[in-house]
N, C-alpha and C positions, 0 to 999 in steps of 0.2 A: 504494500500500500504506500501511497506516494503520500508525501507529509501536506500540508494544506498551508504553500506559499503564501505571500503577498509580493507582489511586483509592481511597481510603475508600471503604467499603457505609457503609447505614443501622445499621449493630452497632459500626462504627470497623474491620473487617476489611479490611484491600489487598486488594482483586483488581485480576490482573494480564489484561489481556486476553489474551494468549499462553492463558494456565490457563481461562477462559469459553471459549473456542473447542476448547478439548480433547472438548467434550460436541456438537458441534456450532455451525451460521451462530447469531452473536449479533446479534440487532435492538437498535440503540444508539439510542435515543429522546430528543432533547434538548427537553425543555421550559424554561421561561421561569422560576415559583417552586411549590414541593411548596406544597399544600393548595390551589392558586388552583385558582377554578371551570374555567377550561378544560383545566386540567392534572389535575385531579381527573379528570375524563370521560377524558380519552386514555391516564393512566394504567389508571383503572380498566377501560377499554375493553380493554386489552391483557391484563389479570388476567383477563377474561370468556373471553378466547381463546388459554387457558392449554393446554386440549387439543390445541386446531388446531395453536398453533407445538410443541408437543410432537410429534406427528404426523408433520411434517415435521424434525422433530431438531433446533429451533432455540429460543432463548431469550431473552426480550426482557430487555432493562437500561436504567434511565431513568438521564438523567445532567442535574443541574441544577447550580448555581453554590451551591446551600443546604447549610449545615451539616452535620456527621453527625447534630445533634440532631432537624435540622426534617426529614431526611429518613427517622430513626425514628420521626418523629409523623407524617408522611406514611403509611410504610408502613403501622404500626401501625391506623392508623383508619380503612382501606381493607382490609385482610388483602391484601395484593398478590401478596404470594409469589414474585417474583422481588427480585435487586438492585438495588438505587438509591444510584447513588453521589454522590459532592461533587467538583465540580473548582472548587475555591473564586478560583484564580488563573485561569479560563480556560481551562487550557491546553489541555485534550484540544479544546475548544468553536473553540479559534482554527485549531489544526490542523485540524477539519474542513470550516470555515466555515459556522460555530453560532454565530459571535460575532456583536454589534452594537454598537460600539464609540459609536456615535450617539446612544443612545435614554437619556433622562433618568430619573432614578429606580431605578437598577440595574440593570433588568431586561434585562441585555447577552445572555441566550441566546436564540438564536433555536428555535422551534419548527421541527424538523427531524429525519429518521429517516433512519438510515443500517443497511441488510444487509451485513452482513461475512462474509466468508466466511472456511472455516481456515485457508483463505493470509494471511490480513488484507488480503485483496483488498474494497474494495468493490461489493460486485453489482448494488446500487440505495439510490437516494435519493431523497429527496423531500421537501417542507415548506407547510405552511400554517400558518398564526397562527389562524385562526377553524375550520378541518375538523379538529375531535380528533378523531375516532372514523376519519378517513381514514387515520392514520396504521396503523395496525395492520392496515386493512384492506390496503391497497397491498402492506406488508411480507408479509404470507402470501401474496397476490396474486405477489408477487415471487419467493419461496421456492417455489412449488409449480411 
């Protein structure tokens, strides 16, 4: 069971995962940095299939180690429409193991997606560095 966060959104608003799970499974998507080209596609890829995870009653949420500001220029310049929060320390990233405590230059999150269910159970996981568009697909693949 996944512990019950609080994060910044892209607005500077807490959400608290307990309160996202009240509407339904949240798809928690960790990418690496908001505006990079491959997080650009996996994010964006997830806002294309806003229907789908609605469909099934569930909501994806990107979670990067980025600012509230760069994750409001993120959102912003994509129209996302879902959350995108900041775990500026890690922390939600280490608990899942999303970190990479190894790699040079910052970029400690790992490309990784996790289905949580209202239990704060997780139901499925999965990760690649190079299949952005996999991620979203797998997630609804998992939920249906």
């Amino acid at each position: 069971m996944i512990s019950d966060f609080a994060l910044k959104d892209e607005t500077g608003t807490v959400r608290r995962l307990s309160e996202l799970l009240e509407k339904g499974p949240v798809v928690l998507f960790f990418y690496p940095i908001a505006s990079s080209g491959g997080c650009t596609q996996e994010a964006c890829h997830f806002r294309d299939l806003a229907a789908e995870f609605a469909a099934v009653g569930a909501q994806p949420v990107g979670i990067s180690s980025d600012d509230v500001a760069a994750q409001a220029t993120f959102a912003g310049a994509h129209s996302l429409g879902y959350p995108l929060l900041s775990d500026p320390d890690h922390a939600v990233a280490k608990e899942l193991g999303a970190y990479r405590a190894w790699l040079p230059g910052g970029l400690h999150t790992r490309r990784r997606t996790y289905v949580i269910g209202q239990d704060r159970e997780i139901l499925a996981e999965f990760g690649s560095e190079t299949q952005f568009q996999a991620h979203a697909d797998k997630a609804l693949a998992a939920l249906r």
